[in-house]
C-alpha positions in Angstrom: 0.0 0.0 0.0 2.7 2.3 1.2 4.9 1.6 -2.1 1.4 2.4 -4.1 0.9 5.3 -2.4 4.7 6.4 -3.2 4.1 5.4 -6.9 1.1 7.5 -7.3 2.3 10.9 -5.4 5.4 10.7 -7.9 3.1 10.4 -11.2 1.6 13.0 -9.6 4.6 15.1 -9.1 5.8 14.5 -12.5 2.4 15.0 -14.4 2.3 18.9 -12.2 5.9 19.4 -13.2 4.7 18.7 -17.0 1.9 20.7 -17.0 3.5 23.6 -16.0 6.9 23.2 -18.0 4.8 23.7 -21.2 6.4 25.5 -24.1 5.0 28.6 -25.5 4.6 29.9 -29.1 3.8 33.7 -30.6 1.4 33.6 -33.0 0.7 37.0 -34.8 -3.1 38.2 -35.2 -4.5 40.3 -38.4 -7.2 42.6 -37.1 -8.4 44.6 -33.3 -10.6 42.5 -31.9 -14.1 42.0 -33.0 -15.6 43.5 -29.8 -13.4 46.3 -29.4 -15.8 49.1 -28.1 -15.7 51.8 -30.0 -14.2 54.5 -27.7 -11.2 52.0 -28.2 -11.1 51.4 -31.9 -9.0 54.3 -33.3 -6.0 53.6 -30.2 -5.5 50.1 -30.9 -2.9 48.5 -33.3 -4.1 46.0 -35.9 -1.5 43.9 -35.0 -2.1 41.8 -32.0 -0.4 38.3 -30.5 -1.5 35.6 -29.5 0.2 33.2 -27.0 -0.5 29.0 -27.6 0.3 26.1 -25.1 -0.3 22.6 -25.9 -4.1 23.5 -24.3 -4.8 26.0 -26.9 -4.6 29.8 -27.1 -3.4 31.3 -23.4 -4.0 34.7 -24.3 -4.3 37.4 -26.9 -2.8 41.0 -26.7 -3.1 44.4 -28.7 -1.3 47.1 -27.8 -2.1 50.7 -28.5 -0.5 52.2 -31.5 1.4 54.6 -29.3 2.6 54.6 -25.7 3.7 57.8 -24.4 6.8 57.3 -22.0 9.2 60.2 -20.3 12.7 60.0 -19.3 14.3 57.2 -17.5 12.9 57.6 -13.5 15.5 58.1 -11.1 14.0 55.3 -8.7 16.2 52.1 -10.2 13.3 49.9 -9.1 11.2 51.5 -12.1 12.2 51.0 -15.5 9.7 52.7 -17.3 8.9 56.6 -17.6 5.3 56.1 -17.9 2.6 57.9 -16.2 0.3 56.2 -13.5 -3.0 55.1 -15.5 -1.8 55.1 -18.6 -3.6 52.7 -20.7 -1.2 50.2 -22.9 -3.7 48.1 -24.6 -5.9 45.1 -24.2 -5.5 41.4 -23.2 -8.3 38.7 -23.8 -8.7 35.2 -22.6 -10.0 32.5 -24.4 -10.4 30.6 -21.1 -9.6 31.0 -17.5 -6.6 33.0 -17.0 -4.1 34.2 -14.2 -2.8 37.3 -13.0 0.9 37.3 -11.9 -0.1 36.4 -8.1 -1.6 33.2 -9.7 -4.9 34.4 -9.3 -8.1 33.2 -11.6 -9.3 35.5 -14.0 -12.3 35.4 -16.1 -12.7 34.8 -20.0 -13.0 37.9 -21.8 -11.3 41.2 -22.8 -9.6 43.6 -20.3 -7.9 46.8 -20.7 -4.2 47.1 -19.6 -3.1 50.2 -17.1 0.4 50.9 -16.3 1.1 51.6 -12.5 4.3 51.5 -10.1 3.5 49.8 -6.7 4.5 51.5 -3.5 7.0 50.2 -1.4 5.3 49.6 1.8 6.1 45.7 2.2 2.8 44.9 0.7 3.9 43.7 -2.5 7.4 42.3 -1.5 8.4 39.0 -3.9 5.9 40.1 -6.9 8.9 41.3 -9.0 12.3 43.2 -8.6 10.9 45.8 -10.4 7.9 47.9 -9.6 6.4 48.3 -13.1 2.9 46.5 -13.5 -0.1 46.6 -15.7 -3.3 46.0 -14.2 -5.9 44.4 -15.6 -10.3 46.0 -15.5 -13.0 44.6 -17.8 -13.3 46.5 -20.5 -16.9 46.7 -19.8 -16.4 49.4 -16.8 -12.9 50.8 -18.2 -14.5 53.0 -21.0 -12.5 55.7 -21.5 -8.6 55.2 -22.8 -7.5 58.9 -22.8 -8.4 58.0 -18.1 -5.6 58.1 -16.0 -7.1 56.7 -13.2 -4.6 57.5 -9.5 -3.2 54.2 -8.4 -6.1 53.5 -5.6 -9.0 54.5 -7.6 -6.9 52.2 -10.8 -6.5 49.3 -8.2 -10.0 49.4 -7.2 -11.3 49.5 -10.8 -8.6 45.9 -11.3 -10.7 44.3 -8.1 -13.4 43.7 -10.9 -11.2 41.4 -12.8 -9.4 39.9 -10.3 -12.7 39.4 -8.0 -10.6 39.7 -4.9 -9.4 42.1 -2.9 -6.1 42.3 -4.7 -5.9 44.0 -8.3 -5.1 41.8 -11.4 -1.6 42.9 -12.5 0.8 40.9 -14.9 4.7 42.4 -14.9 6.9 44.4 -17.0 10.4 44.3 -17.4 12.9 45.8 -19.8 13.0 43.4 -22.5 16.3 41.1 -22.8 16.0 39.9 -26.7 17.6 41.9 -29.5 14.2 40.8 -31.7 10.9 42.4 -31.6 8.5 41.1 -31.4 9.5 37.8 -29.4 8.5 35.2 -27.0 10.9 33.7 -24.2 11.2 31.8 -21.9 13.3 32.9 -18.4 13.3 32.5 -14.6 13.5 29.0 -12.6 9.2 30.2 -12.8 8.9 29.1 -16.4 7.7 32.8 -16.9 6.9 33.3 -20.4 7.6 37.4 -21.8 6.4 38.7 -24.5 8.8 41.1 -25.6 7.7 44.3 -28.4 9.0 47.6 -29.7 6.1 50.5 -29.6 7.6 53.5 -31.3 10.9 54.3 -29.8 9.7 52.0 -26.6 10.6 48.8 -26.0 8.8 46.7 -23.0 8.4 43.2 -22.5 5.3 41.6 -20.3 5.1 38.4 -18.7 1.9 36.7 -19.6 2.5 33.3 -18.3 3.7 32.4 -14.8 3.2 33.6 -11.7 5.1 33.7 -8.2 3.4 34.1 -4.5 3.3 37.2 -2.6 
């Protein structure tokens, strides 16, 4: 019994250890997205990306034809000069998704926000960096030209995330010399999406997530 036991907890271990170690590949999509609202439409590249497991489509992303950034902050810990609430584009799931704290998220079509966390211990282990974009239905998120202040932006991100917590995925400063470009990096299996918008270049991990 004991040896069965020990038999089925390791088929177990290795079938998790599969799942998860899935590869990755970009797929590039023709077109917005059919639903787009309107009040979105004329801010949106045609160009969007699609990223498939060996499930089927993870997620889709558009970003918006042009990202406004500023100079480099002089915070190391933020690597982007973007303003709080700026909106960077859309993200759909085909099926049940995850934010970058692991938690579920709903099929459908969200809008992306960028926003720096504060450093109050809150948010310790998410990422070295404090760059996110946080994830609202597009449903309730109808106005892209919004810069919503980080608790009013994290309270809109509730609504996708259905917890307490907003729904945020990670940006980094993008490794490749290629745009755009998937990879794979971290001892997470993390999965970035890496793309040049204009003169800026940002990459955003859409699959893998870490506690805290």
């Amino acid at each position: 019994m004991t040896k069965r036991l020990v038999l089925l907890c390791t088929t177990a271990l290795s079938l998790t250890t599969a799942l998860s170690a899935q590869d990755y590949k970009l797929e590039t999509i023709a077109g917005a997205p059919p639903d787009l609202p309107t009040a979105y439409a004329s801010s949106i590249a045609t160009t969007g990306y699609r990223i498939t497991g060996s499930a089927g489509p993870k997620c889709e992303i558009w970003f918006r034809k042009s990202i406004p950034a500023g100079a480099q902050p002089s915070d190391n810990s933020i690597v982007f000069g973007i303003a709080q609430g700026t909106f960077l584009g859309v993200i759909r799931f085909p099926g049940k998704g995850e934010d970058r704290r692991g938690q579920q998220i709903n099929p459908g079509l969200y809008t992306l926000r960028y926003s720096n966390f504060p450093v109050d211990g809150a948010h310790q282990g998410v990422a070295p960096q404090r760059d996110f974009a946080l994830m609202t239905p597009i449903a309730t998120d109808t106005d892209p030209n919004a810069k919503p202040a980080f608790d009013a932006l994290v309270q809109m991100s509730t609504k996708a995330s259905g917890s307490p917590h907003p729904a945020v995925l990670s940006l980094e400063s993008p490794n490749g010399a290629t745009f755009p470009s998937l990879t794979k990096e971290g001892d997470n299996a993390d999965w970035v999406l890496s793309v040049q918008i204009g003169e800026l270049k940002i990459a955003i991990i859409l699959v893998g997530h870490v506690q805290g």
